[in-house]
C-alpha positions in Angstrom: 42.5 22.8 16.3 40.9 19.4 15.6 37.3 20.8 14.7 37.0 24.7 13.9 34.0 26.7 12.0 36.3 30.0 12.3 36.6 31.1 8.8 33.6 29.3 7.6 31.3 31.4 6.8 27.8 31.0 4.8 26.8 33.8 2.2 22.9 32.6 1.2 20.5 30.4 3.2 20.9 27.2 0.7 24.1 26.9 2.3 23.7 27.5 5.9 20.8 25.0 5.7 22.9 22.1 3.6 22.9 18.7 5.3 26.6 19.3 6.5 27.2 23.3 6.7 30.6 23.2 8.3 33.5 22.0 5.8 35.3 19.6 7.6 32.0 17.4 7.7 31.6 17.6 4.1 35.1 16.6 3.5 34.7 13.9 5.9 31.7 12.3 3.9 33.0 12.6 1.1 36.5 10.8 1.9 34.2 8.3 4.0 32.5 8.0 0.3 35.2 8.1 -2.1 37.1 5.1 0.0 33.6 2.7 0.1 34.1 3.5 -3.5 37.6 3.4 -4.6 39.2 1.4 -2.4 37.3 -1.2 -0.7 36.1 -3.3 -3.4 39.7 -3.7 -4.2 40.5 -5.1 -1.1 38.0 -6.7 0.8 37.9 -10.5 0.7 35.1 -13.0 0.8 35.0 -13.5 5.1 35.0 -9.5 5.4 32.4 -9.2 2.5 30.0 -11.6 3.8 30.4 -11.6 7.5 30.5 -7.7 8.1 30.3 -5.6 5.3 27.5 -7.0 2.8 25.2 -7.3 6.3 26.2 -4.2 7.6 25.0 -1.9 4.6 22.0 -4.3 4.2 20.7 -4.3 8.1 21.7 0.2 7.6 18.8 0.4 5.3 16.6 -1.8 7.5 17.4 0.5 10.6 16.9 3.6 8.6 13.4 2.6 8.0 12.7 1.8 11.6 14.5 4.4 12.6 12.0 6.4 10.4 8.9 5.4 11.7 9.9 4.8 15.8 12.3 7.9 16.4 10.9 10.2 13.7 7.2 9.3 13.8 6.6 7.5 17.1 5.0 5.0 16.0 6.2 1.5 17.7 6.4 -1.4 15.4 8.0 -4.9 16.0 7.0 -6.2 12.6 10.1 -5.5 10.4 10.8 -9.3 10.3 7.8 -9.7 8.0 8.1 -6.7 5.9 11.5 -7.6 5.3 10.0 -11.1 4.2 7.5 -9.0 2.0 10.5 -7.5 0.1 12.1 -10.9 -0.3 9.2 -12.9 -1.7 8.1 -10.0 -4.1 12.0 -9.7 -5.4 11.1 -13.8 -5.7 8.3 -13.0 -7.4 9.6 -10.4 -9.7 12.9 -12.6 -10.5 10.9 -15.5 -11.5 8.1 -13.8 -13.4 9.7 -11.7 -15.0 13.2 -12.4 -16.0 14.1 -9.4 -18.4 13.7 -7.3 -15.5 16.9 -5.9 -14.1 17.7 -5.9 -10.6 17.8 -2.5 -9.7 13.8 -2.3 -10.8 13.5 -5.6 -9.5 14.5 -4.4 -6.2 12.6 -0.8 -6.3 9.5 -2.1 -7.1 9.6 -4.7 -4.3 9.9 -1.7 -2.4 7.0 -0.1 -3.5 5.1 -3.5 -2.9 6.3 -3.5 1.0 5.2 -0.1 1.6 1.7 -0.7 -0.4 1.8 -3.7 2.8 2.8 -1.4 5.3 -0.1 1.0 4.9 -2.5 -2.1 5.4 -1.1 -2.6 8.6 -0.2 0.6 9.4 -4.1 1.6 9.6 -4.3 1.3 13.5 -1.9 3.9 14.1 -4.9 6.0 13.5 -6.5 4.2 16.5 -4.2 3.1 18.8 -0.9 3.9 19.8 1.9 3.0 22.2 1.7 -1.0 23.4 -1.3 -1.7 21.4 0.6 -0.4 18.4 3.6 -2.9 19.2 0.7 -5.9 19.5 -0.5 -4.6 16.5 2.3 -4.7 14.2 3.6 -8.0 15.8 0.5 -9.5 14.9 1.3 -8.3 11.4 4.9 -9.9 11.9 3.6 -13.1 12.7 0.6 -13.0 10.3 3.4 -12.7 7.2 5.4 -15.1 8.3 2.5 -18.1 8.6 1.0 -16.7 5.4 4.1 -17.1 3.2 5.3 -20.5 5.2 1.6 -21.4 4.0 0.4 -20.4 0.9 2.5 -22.3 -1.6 2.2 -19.7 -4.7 4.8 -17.3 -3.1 6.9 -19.8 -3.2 6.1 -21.3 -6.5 5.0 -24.9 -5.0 8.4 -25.9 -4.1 8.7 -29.2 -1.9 10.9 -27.6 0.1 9.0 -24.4 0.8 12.3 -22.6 0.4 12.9 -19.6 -2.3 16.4 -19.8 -4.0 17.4 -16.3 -6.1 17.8 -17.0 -10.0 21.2 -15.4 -11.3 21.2 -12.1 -12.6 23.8 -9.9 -13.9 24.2 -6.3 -14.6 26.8 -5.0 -17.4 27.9 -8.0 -17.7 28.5 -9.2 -13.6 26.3 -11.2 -11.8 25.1 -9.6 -8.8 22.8 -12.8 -7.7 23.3 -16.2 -7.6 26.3 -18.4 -6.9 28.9 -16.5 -9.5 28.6 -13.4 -8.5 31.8 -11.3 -6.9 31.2 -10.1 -3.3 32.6 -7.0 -4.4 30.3 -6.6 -7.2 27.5 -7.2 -4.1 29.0 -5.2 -2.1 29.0 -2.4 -4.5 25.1 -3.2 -5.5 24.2 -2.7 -1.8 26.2 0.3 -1.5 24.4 2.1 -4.4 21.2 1.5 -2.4 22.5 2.9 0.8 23.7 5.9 -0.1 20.1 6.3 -2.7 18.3 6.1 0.7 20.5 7.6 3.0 20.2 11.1 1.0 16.3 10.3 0.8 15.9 9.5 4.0 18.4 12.6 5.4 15.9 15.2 2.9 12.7 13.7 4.3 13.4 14.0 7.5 14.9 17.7 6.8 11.5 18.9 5.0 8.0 19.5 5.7 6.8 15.7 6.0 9.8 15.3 8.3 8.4 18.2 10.8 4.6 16.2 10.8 6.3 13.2 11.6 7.9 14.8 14.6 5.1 16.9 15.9 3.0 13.7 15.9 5.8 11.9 18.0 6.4 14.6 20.2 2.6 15.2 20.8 0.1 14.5 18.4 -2.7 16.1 19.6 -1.2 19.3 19.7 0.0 19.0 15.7 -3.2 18.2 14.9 -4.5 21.2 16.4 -1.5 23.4 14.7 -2.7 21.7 11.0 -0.6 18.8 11.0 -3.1 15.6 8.9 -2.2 13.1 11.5 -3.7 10.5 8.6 -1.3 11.6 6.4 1.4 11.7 8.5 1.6 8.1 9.9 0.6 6.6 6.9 3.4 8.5 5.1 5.6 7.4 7.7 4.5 3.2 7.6 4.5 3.7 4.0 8.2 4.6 3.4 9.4 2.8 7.0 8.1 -0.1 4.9 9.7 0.9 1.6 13.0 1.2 3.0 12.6 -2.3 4.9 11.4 -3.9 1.9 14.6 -2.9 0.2 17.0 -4.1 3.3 14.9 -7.3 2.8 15.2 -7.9 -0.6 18.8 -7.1 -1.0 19.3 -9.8 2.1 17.6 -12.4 0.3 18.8 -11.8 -3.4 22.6 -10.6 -2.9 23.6 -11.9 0.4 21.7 -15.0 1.3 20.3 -16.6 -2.1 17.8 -18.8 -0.4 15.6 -18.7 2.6 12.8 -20.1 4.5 10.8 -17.2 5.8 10.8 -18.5 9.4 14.4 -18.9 9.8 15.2 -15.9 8.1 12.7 -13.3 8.3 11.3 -14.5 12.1 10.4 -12.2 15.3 14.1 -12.2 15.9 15.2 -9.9 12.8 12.4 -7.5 13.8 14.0 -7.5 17.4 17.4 -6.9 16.1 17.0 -4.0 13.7 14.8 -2.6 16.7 18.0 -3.1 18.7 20.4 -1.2 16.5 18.2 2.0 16.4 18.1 1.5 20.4 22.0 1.5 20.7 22.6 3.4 17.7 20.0 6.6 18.5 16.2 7.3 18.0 15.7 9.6 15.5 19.1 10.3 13.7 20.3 9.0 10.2 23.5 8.6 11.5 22.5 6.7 14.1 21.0 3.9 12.4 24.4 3.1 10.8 26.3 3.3 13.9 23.9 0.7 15.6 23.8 -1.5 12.8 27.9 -1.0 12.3 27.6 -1.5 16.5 25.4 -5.0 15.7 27.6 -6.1 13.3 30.6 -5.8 14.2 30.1 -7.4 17.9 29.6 -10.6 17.1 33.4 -10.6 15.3 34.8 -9.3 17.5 33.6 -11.6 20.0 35.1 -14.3 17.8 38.4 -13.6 17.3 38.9 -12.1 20.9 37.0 -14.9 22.4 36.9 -17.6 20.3 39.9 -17.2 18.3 42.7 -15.9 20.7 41.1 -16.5 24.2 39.9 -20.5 23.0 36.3 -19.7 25.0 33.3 -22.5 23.6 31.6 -20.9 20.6 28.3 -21.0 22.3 29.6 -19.3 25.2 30.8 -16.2 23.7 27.3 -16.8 21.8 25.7 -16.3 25.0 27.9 -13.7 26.0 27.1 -11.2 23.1 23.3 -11.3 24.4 24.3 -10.1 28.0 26.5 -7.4 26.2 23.5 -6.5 23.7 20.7 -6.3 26.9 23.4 -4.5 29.1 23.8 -2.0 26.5 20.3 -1.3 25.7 19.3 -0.9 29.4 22.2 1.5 29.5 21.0 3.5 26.7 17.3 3.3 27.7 18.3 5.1 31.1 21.8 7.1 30.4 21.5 7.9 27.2 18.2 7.3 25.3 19.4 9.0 22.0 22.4 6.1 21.8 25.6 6.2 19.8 24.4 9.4 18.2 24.2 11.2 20.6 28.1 10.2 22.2 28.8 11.1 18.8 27.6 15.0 18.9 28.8 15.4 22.2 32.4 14.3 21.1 32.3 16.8 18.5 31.1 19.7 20.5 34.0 19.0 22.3 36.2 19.1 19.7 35.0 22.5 18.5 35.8 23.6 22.2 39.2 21.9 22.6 41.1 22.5 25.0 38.5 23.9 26.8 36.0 21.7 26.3 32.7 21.9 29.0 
């Protein structure tokens, strides 16, 4: 009734193997789409833009990446913090040295220049694995963060040590810098978000996407079947990174406009994003946006049931969101370890079932 495939049938193999094969999913994206087009920059205001929205699709591309290299690949990494910084002082970098360069390139190629960093760092994979990997990259996370906080050319020898984002516009709207609309932002993060979503959804669907997953299922067993474990990780670090570099340099151009890497881009983002692929599902697309959507939207909701309508201290329902976010992820980590996702498919299964639903 709710959720059928009778009637749907496939006539060639492109179509029985297209991201969403039954119809009413298709549909269902491409409403989902049509109204973060159409309708929401039309309506949003300036507390919904910057306090949900704008972070949201920003933190999505962030958990993507993770999401890429921990539940696709295996590999463990708690250094997202820094290669988030990486994308934010290269866009710095870029914006400053360059000012005829539009932000969309500005952006990609800060990109390119995290995942050139991830590679570097990603080399132990071939080594070690596991809790040595996690000391590994945090090392790398803290290793960004001091070099940036000390080497005064990234920041261009400011007193203050702090990077601010020059205005830039695109077709005539500023999409950085203090007169630019939110929903011009919003819609400039959005382009990026559904770019990487459909990059990220075909990688994980083709060949490189399989290596990945034989090496995090068991590795020595996909070398032994052909699989260039080499390749594989480093593939894997290399476009984690890309994607975090982008999540970091849209945070610091279009939603922040200034930062100081330690306040910013500290061991705390990397936890967080790490948190939204826990609650949200290892190794699933969709899963990374419901975490981040899950992360994001707590901590208002918190506010205006606790703060606003209950009249709680702000830095008790502060403290109060942390027990709720370590409840949760013990929960997932032992019930459910493939998160929100994972509630998700089972909710449809049942729906194809209904009203007999196992």
């Amino acid at each position: 009734m709710f959720y059928r495939e009778a009637g749907d049938f496939k006539t060639s193999y492109a179509e029985d193997n297209q991201t969403f094969p039954i119809k009413f999913d298709r549909y269902r994206y491409y409403v989902v789409l049509a109204v973060a087009v159409l309708i929401v920059p039309f309506v949003i205001n300036d507390y919904w833009a910057n306090s949900l929205l704008i972070p949201f699709l920003i933190y999505a591309i962030a958990a993507i990446g993770l999401n890429i290299l921990v539940g696709y690949c295996g590999q463990v990494s708690l250094g997202t913090g820094g290669f988030m910084a990486v994308g934010a002082y290269s866009t710095y970098k870029l914006m400053t040295a360059f000012p005829w360069m539009d932000m969309v390139s500005v952006t990609l190629l800060s990109g390119l220049i995290t995942a050139l960093v991830g590679v570097l760092f990603g080399l132990p994979s071939l080594r070690i694995k596991g809790f040595y990997l996690a000391v590994a990259t945090l090392a790398a996370q803290f290793f960004l963060v001091w070099l940036f906080n000390r080497v005064p050319w990234f920041y261009n020898y400011s007193a203050s040590g702090q990077i601010n984002a020059p205005e830039r516009t695109m077709f005539g709207m500023a999409v950085t810098g203090p007169n630019a609309e939110v929903w011009v932002k919003y819609l400039f993060c959005l382009f990026f978000v559904v770019l990487l979503a459909w990059l990220a959804r075909n990688l994980t669907r083709g060949s490189i996407g399989r290596q990945w997953m034989a090496i995090r299922d068991m590795d020595i067993a996909a070398e032994i079947i052909g699989v260039n474990p080499l390749r594989a990780k480093l593939t894997a670090f290399a476009i984690s990174s890309f994607f975090v570099g982008v999540a970091g340099a849209l945070l610091f151009s279009v939603y922040l406009g200034a930062v100081e890497v330690g306040e910013a881009y500290g061991i705390n983002k990397s936890f967080l994003v790490l948190f939204m692929i826990i609650i949200g599902g290892l190794g699933s697309i969709f899963g990374a946006f419901a975490g981040a959507a899950f992360m994001m939207l707590l901590p208002v909701f918190l506010k205006i049931v606790g703060v606003d309508m209950m009249g709680w201290p702000a830095d008790i329902v502060a403290h109060f969101q942390l027990v709720i976010v370590g409840a949760l992820i013990i929960f997932f980590l032992v019930v459910e370890p493939h998160g929100l996702a994972q509630l998700w498919r089972l909710a449809k299964e049942k729906l194809r079932l209904w009203p007999f639903p196992y």
